[in-house]
C-alpha positions as a Markdown table, in Angstrom:
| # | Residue | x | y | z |
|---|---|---|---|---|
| 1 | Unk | 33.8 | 49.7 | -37.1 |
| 2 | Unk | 34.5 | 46.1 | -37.8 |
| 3 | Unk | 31.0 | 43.8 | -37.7 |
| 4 | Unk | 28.5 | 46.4 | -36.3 |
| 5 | Unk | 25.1 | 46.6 | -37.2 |
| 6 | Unk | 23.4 | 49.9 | -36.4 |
| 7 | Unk | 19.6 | 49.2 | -36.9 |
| 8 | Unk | 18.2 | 52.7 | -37.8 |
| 9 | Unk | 14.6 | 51.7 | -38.6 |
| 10 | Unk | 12.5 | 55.0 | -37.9 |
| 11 | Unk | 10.2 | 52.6 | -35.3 |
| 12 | Unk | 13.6 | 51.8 | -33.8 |
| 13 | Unk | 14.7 | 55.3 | -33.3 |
| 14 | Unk | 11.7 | 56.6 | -32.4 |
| 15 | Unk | 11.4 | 54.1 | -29.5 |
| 16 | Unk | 14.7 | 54.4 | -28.3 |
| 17 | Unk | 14.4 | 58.4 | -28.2 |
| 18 | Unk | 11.3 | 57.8 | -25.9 |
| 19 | Unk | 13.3 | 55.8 | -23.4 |
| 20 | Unk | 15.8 | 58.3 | -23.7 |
| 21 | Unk | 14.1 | 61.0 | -22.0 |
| 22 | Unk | 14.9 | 61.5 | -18.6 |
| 23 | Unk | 11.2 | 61.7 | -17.3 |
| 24 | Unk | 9.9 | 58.5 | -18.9 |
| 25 | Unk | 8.5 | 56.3 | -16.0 |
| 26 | Unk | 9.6 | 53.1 | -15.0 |
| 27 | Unk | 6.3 | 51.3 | -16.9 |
| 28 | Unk | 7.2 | 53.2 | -20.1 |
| 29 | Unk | 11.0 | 52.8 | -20.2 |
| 30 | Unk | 9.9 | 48.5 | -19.4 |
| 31 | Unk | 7.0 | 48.6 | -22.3 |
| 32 | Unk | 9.8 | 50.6 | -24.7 |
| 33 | Unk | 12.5 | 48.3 | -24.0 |
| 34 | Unk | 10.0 | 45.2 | -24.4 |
| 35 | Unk | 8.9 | 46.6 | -27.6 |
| 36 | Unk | 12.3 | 48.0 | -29.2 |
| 37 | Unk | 13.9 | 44.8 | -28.4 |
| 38 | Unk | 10.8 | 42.7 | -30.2 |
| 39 | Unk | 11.3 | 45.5 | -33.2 |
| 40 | Unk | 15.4 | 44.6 | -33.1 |
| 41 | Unk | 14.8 | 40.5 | -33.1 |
| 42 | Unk | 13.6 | 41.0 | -36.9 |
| 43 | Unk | 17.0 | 42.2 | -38.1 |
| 44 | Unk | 19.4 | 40.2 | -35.6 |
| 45 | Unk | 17.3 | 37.5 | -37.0 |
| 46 | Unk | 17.3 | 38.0 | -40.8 |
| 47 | Unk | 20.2 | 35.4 | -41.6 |
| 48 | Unk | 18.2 | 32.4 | -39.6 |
| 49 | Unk | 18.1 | 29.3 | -41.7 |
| 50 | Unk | 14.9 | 27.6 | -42.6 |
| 51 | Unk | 13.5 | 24.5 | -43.6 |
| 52 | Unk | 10.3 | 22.7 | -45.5 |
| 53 | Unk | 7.6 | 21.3 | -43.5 |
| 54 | Unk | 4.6 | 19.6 | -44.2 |
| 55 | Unk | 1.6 | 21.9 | -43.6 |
| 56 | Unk | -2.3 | 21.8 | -44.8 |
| 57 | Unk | -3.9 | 25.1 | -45.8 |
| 58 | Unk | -7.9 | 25.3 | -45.6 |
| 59 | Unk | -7.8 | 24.1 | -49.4 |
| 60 | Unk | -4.8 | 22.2 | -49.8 |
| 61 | Unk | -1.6 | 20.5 | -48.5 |
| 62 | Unk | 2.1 | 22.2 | -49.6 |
| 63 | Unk | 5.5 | 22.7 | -48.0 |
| 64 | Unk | 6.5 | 25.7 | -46.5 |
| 65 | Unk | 9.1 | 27.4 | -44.7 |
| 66 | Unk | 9.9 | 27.4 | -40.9 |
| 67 | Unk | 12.5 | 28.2 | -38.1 |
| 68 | Unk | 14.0 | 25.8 | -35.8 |
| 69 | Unk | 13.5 | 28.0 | -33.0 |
| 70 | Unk | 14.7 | 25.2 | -30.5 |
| 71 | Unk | 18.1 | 25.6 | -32.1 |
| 72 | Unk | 18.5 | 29.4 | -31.2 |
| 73 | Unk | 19.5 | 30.2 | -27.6 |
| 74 | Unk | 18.8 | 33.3 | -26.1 |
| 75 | Unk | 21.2 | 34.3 | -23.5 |
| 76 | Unk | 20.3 | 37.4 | -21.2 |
| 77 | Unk | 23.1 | 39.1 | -18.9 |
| 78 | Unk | 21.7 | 39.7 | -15.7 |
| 79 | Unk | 20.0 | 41.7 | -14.6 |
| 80 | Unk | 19.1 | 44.2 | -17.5 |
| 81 | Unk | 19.1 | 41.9 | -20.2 |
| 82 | Unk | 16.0 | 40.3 | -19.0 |
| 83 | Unk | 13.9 | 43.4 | -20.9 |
| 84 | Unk | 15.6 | 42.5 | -24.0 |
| 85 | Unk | 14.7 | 38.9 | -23.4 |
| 86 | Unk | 11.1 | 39.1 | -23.1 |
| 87 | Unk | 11.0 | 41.4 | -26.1 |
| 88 | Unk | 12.5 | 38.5 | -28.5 |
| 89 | Unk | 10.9 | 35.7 | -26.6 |
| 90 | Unk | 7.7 | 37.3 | -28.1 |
| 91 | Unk | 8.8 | 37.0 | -31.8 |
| 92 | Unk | 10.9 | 33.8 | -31.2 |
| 93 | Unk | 8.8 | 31.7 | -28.2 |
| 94 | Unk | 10.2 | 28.8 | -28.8 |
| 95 | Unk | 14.2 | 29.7 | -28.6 |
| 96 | Unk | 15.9 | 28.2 | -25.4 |
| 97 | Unk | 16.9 | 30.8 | -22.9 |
| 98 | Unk | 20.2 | 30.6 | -20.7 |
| 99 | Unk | 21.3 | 33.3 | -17.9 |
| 100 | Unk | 24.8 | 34.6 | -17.1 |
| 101 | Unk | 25.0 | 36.9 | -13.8 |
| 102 | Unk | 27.2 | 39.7 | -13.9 |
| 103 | Unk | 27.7 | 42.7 | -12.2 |
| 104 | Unk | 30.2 | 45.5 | -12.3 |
| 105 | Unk | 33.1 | 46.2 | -9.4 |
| 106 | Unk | 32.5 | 50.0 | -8.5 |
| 107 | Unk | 36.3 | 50.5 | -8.4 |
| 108 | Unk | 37.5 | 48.6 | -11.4 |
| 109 | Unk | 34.3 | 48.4 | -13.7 |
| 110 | Unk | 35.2 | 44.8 | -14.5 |
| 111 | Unk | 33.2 | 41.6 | -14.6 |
| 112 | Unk | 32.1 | 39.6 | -11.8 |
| 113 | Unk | 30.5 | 36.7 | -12.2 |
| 114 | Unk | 27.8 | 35.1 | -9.9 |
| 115 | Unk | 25.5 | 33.2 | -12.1 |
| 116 | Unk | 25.7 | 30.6 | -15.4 |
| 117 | Unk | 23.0 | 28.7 | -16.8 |
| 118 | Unk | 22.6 | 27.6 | -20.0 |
| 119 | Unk | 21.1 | 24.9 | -22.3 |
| 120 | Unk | 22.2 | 21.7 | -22.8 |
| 121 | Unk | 23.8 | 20.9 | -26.5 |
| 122 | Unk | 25.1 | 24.0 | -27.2 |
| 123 | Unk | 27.4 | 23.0 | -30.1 |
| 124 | Unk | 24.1 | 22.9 | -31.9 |
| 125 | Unk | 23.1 | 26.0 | -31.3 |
| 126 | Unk | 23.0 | 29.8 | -32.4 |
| 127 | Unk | 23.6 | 32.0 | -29.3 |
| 128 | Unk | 22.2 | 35.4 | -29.4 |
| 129 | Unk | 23.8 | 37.5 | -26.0 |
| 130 | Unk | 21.5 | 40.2 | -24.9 |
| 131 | Unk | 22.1 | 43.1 | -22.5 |
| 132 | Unk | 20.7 | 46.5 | -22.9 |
| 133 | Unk | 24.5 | 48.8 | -22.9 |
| 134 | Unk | 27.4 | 47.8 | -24.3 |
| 135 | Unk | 29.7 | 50.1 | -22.1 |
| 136 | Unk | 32.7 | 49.3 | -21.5 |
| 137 | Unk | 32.3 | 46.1 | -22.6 |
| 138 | Unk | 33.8 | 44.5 | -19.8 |
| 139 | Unk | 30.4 | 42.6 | -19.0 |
| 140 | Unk | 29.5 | 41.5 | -22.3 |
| 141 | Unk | 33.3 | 40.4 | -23.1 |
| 142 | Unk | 33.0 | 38.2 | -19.7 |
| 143 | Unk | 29.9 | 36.7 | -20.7 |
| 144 | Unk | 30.8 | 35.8 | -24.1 |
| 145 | Unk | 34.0 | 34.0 | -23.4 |
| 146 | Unk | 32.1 | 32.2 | -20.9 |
| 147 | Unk | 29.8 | 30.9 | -23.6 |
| 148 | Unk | 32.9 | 30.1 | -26.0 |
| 149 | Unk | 33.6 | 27.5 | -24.0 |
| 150 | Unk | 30.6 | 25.7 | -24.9 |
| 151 | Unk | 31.7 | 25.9 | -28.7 |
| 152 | Unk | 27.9 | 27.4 | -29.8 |
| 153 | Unk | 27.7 | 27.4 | -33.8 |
| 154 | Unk | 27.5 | 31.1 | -33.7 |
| 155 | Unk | 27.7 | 33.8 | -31.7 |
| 156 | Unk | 25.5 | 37.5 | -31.9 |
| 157 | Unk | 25.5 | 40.5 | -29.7 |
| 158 | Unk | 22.6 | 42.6 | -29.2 |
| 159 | Unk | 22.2 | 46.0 | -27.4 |
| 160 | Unk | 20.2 | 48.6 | -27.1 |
| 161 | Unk | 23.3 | 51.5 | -26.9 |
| 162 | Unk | 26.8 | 51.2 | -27.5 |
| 163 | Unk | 29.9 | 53.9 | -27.9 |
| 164 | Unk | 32.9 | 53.7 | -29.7 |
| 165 | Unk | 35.0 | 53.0 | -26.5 |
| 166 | Unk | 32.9 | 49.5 | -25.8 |
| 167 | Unk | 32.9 | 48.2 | -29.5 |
| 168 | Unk | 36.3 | 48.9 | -29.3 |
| 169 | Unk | 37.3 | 46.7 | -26.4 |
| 170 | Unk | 35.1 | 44.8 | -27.4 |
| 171 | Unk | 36.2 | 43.6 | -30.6 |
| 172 | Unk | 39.6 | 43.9 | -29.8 |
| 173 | Unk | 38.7 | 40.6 | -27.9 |
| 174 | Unk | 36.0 | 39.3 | -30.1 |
| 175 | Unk | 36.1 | 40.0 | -33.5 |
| 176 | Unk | 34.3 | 37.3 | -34.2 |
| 177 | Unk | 31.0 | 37.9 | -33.1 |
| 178 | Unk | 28.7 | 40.9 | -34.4 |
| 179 | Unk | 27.1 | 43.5 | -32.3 |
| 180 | Unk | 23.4 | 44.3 | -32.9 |
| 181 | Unk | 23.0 | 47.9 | -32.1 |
| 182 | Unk | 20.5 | 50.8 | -32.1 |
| 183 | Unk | 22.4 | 53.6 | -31.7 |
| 184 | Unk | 26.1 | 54.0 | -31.2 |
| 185 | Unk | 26.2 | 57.3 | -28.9 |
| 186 | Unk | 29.2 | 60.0 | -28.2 |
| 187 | Unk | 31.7 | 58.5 | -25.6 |
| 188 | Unk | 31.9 | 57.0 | -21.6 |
| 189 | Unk | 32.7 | 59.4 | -18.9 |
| 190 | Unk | 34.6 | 58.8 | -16.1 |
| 191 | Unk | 32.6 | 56.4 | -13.9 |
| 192 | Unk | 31.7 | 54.3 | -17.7 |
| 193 | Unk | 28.2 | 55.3 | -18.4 |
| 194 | Unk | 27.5 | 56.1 | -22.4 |
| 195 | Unk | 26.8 | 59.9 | -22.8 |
| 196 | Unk | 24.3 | 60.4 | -24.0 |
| 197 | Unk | 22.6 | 57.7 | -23.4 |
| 198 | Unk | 19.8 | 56.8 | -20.9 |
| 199 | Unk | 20.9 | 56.3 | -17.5 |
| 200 | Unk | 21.3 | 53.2 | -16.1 |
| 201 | Unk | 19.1 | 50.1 | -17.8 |
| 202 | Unk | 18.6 | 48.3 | -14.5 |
| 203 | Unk | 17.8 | 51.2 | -12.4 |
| 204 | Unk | 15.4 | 52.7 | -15.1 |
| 205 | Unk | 13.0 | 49.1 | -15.8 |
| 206 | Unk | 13.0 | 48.1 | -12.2 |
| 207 | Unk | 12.5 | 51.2 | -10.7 |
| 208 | Unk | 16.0 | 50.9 | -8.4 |
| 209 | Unk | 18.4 | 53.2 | -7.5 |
């Protein structure tokens, strides 16, 4: 694998095995992807720079260490990525959020875009994409050159699931920009859904079908 990250924390696995299961209801598999995705934002996160502020302790004044969080930018692919979101928003409240909405053509399982908002002054900024599978990797290929075009200082991927197929493609057309993973599972079949994974993301937090 070229710059994969497979976060194996025992929390992390444990979590991710619980949405797994095919009987977990809609309000679990939402809280477990809330709180695997909060759980994840430590390690995508370990590399972010800091700086010295002023501060005052109850006894005494000193300098300590802080993020920028208004530099980071979190992008969420719609519509699944929005669990994700609220997960890292919770560790990192004050990071910008931007929105790219994709969905994927029954017949050709490629891209199609319908929505794109992001922050202003993106050259300044560390983009972290979030979406829930990397499956074919059509999607989060799509919504990362989209965001090359706004030059960002760096570029992250994070899912919840991959396969070897979707790094693959992916990679093949970003090798630049590391995926954050929790588990990289078996294979796609034939219709692009990971095996074994959990079903479809979207379907499975908002209760669809």
């Amino acid at each position: 694998m070229r710059d994969v990250h497979l976060i194996d924390h025992p929390l992390v696995q444990h979590k991710l095995t619980l949405m797994r299961r095919k009987d977990a209801s809609t309000n679990s598999f939402r809280r477990l992807l809330n709180e695997l995705a909060m759980l994840m934002t430590y390690e995508v996160t370990r590399d972010m720079p800091l700086h010295e502020v002023d501060i005052e302790t109850p006894l005494e004044p000193m300098k300590a260490r802080a993020i920028d969080g208004k530099k980071l930018v979190f992008v969420s692919i719609l519509r699944a990525g929005t669990g994700i979101l609220d997960g890292m928003l919770g560790v990192v409240p004050g990071a910008r959020v931007g929105h790219i909405g994709l969905y994927r053509d029954p017949k050709t399982l490629g891209a199609v875009e319908y929505f794109f908002k992001m922050p202003h002054g993106m050259s300044e900024r560390d983009v972290i994409v979030v979406d829930p599978m990397l499956a074919t990797g059509n999607s989060a290929i799509a919504a990362v050159d989209r965001i090359k075009e706004l030059r960002p200082r760096s570029i992250k991927f994070v899912c919840q699931l991959t396969c070897p197929e979707g790094l693959r493609a992916f990679h093949d057309v970003h090798p630049d920009v590391a995926v954050f993973t929790a588990a990289i599972d078996r294979q796609l079949n034939d219709h692009g859904y990971i095996l074994p994974g959990l079903g479809d993301a979207g379907d499975r937090m908002f209760g669809t079908k």
